[in-house]
N, C-alpha and C positions, 0 to 999 in steps of 0.2 A: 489535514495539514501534513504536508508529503516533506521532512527535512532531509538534507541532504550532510551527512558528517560532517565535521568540521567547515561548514558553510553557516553557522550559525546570521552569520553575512552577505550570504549570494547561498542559492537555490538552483538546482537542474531543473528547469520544465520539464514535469514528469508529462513524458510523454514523446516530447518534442523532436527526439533523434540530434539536440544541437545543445551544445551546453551554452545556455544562454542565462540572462540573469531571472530571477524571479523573485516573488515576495517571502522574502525570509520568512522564516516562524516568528522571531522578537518582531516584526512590522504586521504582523498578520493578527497576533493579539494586541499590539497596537490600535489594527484598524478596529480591532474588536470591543476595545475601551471609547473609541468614536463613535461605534454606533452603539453603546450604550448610553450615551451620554446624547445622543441626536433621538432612542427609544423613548429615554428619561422627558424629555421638551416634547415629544409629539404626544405621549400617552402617561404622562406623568408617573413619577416615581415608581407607586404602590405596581400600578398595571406593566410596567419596563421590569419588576422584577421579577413576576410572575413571569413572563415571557422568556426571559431569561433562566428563570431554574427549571421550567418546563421545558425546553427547546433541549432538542438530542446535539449532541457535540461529537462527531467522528473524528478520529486519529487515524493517520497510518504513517509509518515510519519504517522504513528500512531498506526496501526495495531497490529504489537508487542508490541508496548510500551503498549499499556493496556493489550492485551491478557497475553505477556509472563512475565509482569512486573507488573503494578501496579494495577492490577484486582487479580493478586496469592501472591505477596509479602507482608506483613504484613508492612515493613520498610518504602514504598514506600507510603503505603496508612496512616502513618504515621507520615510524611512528610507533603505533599498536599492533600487537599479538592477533591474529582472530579474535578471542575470547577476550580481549582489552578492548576491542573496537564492538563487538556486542555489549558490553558493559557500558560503553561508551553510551553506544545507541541509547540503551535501557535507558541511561542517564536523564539523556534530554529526553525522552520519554514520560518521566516521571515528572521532571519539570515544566513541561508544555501543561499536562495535565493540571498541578498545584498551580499553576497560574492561571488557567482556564478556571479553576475552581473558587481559587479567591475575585476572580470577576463575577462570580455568581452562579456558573455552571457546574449542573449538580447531575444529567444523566448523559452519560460520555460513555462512548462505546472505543474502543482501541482494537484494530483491525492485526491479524497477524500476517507473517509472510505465509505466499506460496511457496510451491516445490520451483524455484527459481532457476535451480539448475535443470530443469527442463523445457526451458522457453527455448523457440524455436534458436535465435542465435547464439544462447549459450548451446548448446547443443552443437552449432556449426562448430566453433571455438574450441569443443571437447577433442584435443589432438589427439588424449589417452585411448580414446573408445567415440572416434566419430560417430555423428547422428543419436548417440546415448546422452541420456541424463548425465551432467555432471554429480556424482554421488556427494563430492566433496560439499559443491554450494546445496545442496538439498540439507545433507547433514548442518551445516551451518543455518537454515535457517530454523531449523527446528531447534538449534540451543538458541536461536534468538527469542523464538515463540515460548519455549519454555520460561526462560528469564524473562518476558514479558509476562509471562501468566502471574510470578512472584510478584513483580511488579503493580498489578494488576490488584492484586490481594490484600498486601499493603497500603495500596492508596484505599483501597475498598474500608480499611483499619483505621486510616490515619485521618480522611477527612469525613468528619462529621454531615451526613444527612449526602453523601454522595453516592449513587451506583455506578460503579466504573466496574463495563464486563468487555471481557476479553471474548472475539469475533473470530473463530478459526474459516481459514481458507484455502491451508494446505490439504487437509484430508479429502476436501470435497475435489480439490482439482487432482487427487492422485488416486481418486477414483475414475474421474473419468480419462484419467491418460491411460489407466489400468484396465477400465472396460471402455471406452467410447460408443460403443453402440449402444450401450445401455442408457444413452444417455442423449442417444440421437444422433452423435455425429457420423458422418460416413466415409470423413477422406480422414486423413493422417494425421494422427493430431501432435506430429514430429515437425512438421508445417503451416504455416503462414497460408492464406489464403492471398497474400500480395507478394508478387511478381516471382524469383524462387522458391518462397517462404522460409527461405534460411538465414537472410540476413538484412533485407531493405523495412523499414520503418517510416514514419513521419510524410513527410512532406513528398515521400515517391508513394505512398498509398492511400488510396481514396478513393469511395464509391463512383467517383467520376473517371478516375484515373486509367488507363490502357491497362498497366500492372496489376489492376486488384481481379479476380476471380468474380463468376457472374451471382454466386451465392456462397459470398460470408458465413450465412450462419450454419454450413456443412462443415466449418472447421472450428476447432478449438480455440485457436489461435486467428486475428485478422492481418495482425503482420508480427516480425520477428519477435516481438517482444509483449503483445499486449494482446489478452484475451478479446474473441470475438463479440459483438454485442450479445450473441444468446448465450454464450459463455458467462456473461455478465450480468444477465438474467438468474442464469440459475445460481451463483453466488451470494447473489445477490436476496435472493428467496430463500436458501441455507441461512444464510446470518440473520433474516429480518425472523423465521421460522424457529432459529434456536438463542442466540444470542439475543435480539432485538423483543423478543416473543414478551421479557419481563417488562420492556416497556409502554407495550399495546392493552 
């Protein structure tokens, strides 16, 4: 569940390059009280609940809300402080969770940010120090990840019979922007493997597309903004390998 700040009522498709609408977080556990209740009539009660407190429940939050929202929007930064709008985050954070949990979900993992200030088009954007990491959005995401972790401890405290563990994914991706070869990659991992690789996303890149490069997975990145599939793999192996490991 990917929220977007103060959209607790419209959603960025994460992903998408377009701000369009999507399925809120409050409609998302909506649709999630639906298919408890359609589990409950096909597989009766007893067996709907088991399913339900066994079944892994992933969070991730943050991402867009500063990239697409309150790092561009003037209104937003207007609003809240940095460290009021982490707070913020935290917030609905906690809440998604406590609701997830009184539906019956009881092993929930909560995903943290990457080094965000290093994707290839924040990086264009960097006027201070073109082509470098923004130090500023790195440092911000790591007080997020922090105050997630708190967060994270307390639900662990507060609800009864639940494991909610916090998934890092900043260290592993600032390892390998730190060494890339160690990691396999071979081009620039300050780059996109679609069309510049500094600033086109969505709907201009795709394995079909003129713009994308003839192997993705020699880059870190597949387009401005979003890790490449073997980027995604090793993440992916990290969190199931440390984070995920108490649940297997």
């Amino acid at each position: 569940m990917d929220v977007v700040a103060g959209c607790e009522k419209h959603l960025y498709v994460a992903g998408s390059g377009m701000h369009e609408q999507a399925i809120s977080l409050s409609q998302q556990l909506d649709y999630f009280k639906e298919y408890i209740q359609r589990l409950k009539l096909a597989k009766g009660e007893s067996v709907a609940n088991e399913i339900i407190a066994e079944a892994l429940y992933v969070f991730s939050i943050g991402t867009n809300d500063f990239t697409l929202n309150y790092l561009v929007l003037p209104l937003r930064r207007a609003q809240y402080t940095t460290l009021e709008f982490v707070t913020y985050l935290i917030g609905l954070a906690d809440a998604a969770v406590r609701d997830a949990y009184h539906l019956g979900a009881r092993k929930i993992e909560f995903t943290g940010l990457g080094p965000f200030g290093c994707i290839p088009a924040v990086r264009t954007l960097n006027l201070d120090e073109p082509g470098c990491c923004n130090k500023e959005y790195n440092q911000l995401a790591m007080r997020f990840n922090a105050e997630l972790q708190d967060a994270v401890r307390k639900l662990n405290g507060d609800l009864v019979g639940a494991h909610v563990v916090y998934a890092d994914t900043y260290n592993v991706l600032s390892a390998i922007i730190t060494n890339p070869s160690d990691y396999g990659f071979e081009e620039n991992v300050a780059q996109g493997c679609c069309g510049t690789g500094r600033i086109e996303t969505s709907v201009f890149c795709g394995l079909g597309e003129p713009l994308t490069c003839p192997d993705p997975n020699k880059y870190l990145f597949f387009d401005s903004a979003h890790p490449s599939e073997r980027a995604c793999k090793i993440i992916a192996d990290e969190i199931i390998n440390t984070a995920l490991l108490v649940f297997l």
